[in-house]
Structure formats: structure tokens, C-alpha cells
N, C-alpha and C positions, 0 to 999 in steps of 0.2 A: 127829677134830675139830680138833689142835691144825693139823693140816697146812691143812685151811680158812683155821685164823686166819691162818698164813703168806702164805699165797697173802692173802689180804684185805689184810692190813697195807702189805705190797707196792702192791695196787694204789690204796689210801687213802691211804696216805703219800704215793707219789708224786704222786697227783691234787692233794693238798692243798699239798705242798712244793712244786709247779707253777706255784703260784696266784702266788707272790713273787715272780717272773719282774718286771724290768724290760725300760728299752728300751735296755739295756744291750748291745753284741753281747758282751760277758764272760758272761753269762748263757745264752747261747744256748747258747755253747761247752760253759760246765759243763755244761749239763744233756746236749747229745749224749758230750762226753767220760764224765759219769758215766754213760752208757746203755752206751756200748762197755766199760768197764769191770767195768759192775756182768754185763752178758752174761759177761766173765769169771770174773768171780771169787766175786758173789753166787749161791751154792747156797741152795735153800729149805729152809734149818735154823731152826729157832725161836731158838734162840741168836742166831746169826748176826744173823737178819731180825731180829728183834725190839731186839737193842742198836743194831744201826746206826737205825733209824726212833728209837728216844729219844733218842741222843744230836746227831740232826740236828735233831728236832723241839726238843731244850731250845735245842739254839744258835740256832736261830728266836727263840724265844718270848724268850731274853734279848737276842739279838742282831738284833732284826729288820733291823739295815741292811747284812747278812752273806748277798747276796742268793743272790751263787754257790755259798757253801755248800749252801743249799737247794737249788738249783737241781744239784750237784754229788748230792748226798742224795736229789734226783728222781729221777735219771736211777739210783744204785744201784739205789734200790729199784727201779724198772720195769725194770732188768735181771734182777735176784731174780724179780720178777715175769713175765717172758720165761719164766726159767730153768724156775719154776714150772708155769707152761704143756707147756711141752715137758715136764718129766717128768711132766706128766697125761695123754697123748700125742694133743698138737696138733702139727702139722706143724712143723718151724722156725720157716719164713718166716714161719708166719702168727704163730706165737708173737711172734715179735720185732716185727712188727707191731703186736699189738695192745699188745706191753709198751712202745711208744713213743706209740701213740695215743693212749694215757689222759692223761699229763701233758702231749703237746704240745695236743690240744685243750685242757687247762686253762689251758695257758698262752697261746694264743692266745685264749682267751674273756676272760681277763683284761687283756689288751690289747688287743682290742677292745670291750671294753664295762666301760665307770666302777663301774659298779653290783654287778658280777658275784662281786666276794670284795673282801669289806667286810674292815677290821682286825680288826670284831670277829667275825665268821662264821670267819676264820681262826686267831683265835685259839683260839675254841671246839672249831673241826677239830682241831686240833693236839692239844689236852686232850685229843679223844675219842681220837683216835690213838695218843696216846701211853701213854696210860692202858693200851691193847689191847697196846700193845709191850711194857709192863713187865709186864703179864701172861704176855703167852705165853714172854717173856724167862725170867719164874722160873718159868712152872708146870713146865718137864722137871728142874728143881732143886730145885724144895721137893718134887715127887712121889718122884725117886730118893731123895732122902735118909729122906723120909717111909718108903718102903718097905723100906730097911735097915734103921732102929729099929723098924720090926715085925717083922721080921725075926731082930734079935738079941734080940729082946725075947720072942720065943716059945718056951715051954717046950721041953723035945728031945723029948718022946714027943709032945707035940701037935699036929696037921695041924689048924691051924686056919684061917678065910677070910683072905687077905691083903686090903693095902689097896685093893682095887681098887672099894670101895661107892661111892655115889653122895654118900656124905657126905663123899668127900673135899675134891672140887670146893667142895660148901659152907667146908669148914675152908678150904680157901687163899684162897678168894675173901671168908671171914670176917678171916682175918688182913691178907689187903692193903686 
């Protein structure tokens, strides 16, 4: 499930960090540099995907006139997102395809049409986005850690259920 979110995040991030796109050609640049780049280097790790999409998405939300960033932040994540593809086993090309199609339609709908991603529709993208980054960020860290103190925590003759209930999920989605 968490590898879902990966792959999600990736291609929501990107759609959404697309949207900022001016008529900048700086903008253009970032977003294919960050696609060539992120094809390198972004792996679909929850770690990984998940801090690069918050820490892009907060420099938006404080920074909104930091266009290339985002547009830089696109292109990672639909690289992650490429990367993602192909290790679900889609062809390259087409992988890399479609990890560029998401955010340049985004970004050409928003430059072609006024209406199409309001400040506020993008802001609330962003929340929802990010909100999903800082989760799948800590759930492989609150869960490891969670399952050492139960771990050390269990008697030595006793083989008891470890933490793997369904009430986990509640507990960490209770404490964030």
C-alpha cells in the first residue's frame, strides 16, 4: 500500500507543482531539467519521494513567486514517477512518457486557459499533497521504530502477535 502512495504522490505532486508554471522560458527549462534529473536520481522510496514533495510543496505555499523551484520539483517528482512506472513493469519509453505527460498537460492547461488552477484550488492541492508526503515520509519510521519497542518489550519465553494489527495504521494516523 505504502508503494501506491509513492507512486501517487509522484504523479500529484507533479500535476499540482505543474500548475505554477509561468510564461517564463526559466520555467520550462526547470521543469524538463528536473525531469532529466529526477529519471536519474529519484528512486520510488517513501523517504525519498515523500520529503522531496513537502519540502517543494512548503517552498510553494511560502514562496509562491519561486516559480522554477516548483517547476524544478515537477519535473523530480515525474521523474520518481517514470522511475516508478518502470519498476511496476511498463516499457521505458512509455514509462518516461507518461512521467512527463502529467505535468506538461498541467502546465500547458494552465497557460492556456485563466480559469484552470485558481491560487486557491492550488493551494488546497498542495495541503492535500503534502499532508500525503508527510505521511508516507514517517509511516516506514514510526512503524520501524514502533516494532523494536515491541520488540524489546516482549517477555523472552513469550511468542507473542507482533505489531502488525490493523490498529496500527489507526495509532499513527491518530498521533499525526
Amino acid at each position: 500500500m505504502l508503494t501506491h502512495a509513492v507512486g501517487l504522490i509522484c504523479l500529484l505532486g507533479a500535476t499540482v507543482l505543474a500548475t505554477t508554471i509561468t510564461r517564463s522560458w526559466l520555467d520550462r527549462v526547470g521543469l524538463l531539467a528536473g525531469l532529466l534529473v529526477g529519471v536519474w536520481l529519484v528512486q520510488p522510496e517513501p523517504l525519498l519521494v515523500g520529503s522531496l514533495a513537502t519540502v517543494v510543496i512548503t517552498s510553494q505555499l511560502a514562496r509562491p513567486r519561486w516559480t522554477v523551484v516548483g517547476m524544478i520539483g515537477a519535473g523530480l517528482l515525474s521523474g520518481g514517477w517514470a522511475n516508478w512506472l518502470y519498476a511496476g513493469g511498463w516499457p521505458w519509453g512509455l514509462a518516461l512518457g507518461a512521467g512527463g505527460a502529467a505535468p506538461a498537460v498541467a502546465a500547458r492547461l494552465t497557460l492556456t486557459r485563466s480559469g484552470f488552477a485558481t491560487v486557491r484550488t492550488r493551494e488546497e492541492a498542495f495541503c492535500t499533497v503534502g499532508a500525503l508526503s508527510l505521511l508516507v515520509t514517517m509511516t516506514p519510521v514510526v512503524s520501524t521504530g514502533w516494532r523494536s519497542a515491541v520488540a524489546l518489550n516482549l517477555p523472552a519465553r513469550t511468542t507473542g502477535p507482533g505489531a502488525d494489527g490493523p490498529w496500527l495504521v489507526s495509532v499513527m494516523l491518530g498521533m499525526l
